[in-house]
C-alpha positions as CSV (number, residue, x, y, z in Angstrom):
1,X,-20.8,-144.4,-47.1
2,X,-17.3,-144.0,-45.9
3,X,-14.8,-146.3,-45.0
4,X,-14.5,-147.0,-41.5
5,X,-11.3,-147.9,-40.0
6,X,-12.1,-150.0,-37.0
7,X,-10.9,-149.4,-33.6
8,X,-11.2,-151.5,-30.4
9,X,-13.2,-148.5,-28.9
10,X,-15.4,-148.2,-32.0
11,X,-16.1,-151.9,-31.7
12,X,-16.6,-152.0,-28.3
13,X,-19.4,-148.9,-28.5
14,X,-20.7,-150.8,-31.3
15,X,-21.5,-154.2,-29.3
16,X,-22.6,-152.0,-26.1
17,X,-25.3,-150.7,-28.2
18,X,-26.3,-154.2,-30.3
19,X,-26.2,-155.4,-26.2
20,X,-28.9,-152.4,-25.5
21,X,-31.3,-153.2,-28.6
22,X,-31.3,-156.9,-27.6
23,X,-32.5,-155.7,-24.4
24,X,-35.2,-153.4,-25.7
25,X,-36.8,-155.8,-28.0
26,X,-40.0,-157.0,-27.2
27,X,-40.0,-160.7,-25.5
28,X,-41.2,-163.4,-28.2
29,X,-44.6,-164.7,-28.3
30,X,-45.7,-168.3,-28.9
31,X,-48.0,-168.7,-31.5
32,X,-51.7,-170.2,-31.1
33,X,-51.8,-168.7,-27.4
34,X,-54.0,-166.1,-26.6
35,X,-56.2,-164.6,-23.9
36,X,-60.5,-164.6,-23.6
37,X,-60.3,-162.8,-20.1
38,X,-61.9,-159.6,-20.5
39,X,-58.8,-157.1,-20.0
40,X,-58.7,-155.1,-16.5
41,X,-60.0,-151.9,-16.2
42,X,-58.4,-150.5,-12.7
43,X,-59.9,-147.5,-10.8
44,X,-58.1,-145.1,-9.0
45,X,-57.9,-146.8,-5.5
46,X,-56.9,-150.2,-7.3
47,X,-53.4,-148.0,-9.1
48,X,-52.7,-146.0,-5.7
49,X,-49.7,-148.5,-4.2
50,X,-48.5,-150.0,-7.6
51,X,-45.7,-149.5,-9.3
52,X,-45.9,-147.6,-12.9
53,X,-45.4,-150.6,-15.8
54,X,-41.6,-149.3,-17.4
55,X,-42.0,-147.9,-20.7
56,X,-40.5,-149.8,-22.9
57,X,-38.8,-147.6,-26.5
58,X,-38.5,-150.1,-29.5
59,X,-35.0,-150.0,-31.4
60,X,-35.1,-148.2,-34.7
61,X,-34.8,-150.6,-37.7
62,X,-31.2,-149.0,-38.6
63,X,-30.2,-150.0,-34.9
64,X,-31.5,-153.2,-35.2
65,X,-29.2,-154.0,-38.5
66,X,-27.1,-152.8,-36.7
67,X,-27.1,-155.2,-34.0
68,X,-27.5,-158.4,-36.3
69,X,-24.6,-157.7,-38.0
70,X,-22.8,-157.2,-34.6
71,X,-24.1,-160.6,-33.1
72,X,-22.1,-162.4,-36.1
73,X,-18.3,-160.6,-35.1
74,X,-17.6,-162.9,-32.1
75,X,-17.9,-166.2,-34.1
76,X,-14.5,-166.7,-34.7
77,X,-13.3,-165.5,-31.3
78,X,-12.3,-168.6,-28.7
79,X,-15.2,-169.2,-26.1
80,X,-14.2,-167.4,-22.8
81,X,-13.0,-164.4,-25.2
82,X,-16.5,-163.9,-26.9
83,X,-18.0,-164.2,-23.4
84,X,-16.1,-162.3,-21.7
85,X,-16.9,-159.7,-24.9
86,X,-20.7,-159.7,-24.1
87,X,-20.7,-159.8,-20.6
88,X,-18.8,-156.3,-21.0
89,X,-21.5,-154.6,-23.8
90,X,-24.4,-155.9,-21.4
91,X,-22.6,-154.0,-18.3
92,X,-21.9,-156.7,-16.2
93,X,-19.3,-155.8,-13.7
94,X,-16.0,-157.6,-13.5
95,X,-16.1,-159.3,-10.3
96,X,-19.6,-160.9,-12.1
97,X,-17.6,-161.5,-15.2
98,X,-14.3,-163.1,-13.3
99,X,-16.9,-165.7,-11.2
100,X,-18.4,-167.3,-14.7
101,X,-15.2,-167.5,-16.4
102,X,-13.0,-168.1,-13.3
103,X,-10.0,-166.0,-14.5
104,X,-8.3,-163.3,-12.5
105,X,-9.0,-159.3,-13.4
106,X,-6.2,-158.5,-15.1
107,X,-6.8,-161.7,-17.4
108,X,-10.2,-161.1,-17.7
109,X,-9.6,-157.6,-19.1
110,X,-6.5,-159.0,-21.5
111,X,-9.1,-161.8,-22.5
112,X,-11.4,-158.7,-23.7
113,X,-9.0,-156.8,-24.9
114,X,-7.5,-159.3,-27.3
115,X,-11.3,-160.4,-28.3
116,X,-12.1,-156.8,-29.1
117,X,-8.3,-156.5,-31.2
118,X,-9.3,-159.4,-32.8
119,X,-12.9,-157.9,-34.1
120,X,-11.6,-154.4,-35.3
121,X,-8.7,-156.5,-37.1
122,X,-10.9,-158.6,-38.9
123,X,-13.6,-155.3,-39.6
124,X,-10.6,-153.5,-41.3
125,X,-9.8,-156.6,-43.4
126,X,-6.8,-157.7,-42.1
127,X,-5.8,-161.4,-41.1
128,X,-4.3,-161.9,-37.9
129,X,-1.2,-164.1,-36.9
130,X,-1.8,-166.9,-35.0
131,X,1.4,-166.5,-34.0
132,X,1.1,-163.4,-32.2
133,X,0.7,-163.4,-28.3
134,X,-2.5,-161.7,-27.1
135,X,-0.4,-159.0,-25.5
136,X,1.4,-158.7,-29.2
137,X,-1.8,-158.1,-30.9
138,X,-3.1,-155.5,-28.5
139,X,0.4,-153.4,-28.7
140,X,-0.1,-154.0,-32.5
141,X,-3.4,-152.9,-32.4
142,X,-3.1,-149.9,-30.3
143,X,-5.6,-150.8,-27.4
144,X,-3.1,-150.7,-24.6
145,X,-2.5,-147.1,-24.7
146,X,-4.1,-144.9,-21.7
């Protein structure tokens, strides 16, 4: 397999779809617990106002690896920066995001910025200066460009 040089793009597209398979997997089920009602069987007048159930896809196994070894880059990352990070792969807007963290738009977006800097960094093996502002890093990193 080649060698990928990370990009904050690249990493970004990679947690959007780890955010995506989280959502698709099936919900858990307690152990022990089960059912002795006889299932349903519905007629046609008893299906004619209902809603169709959503069909539900089940990740591959490759995007499911995938994911697990996505859930593990935001460890190191400072709190609001890792939740501001997932809050963006599972589409929440940024008015939503700027409530829960209680930072302003343009910090918000510097807060994920630097977060997602800070992932590709690390991904391509490369140690990052504490010393360096966020806005450093993200010049140094190339994510501020249009």
């Amino acid at each position: 397999m080649a060698e990928t040089h990370w990009t904050p793009s690249l990493v970004e597209e990679r947690l959007t779809e780890a955010a995506s398979v989280l959502k698709r997997l099936p919900e858990p089920k307690l152990q022990g617990y089960y059912n002795l009602w006889p299932r349903i069987i519905y007629e046609f007048g008893d299906l004619v106002g209902q809603e169709p159930s959503p069909m539900r896809v089940l990740p591959s196994p490759a995007a499911i690896s995938r994911m697990e070894e996505a859930l593990t880059w935001t460890v190191g990352l400072d709190a609001i920066d890792g939740k501001i990070v997932w809050m963006r792969a599972f589409g929440e807007r940024w008015k939503t995001i700027c409530w829960t963290v209680g930072l302003q738009r343009s910090a918000a977006h510097e807060h994920w910025l630097y977060g997602l800097c800070v992932i590709a960094w690390r991904l391509n093996g490369r140690r990052l200066n504490r010393n360096h502002s966020r806005r450093r890093v993200i010049e140094m990193t190339g994510a501020a460009k249009p």
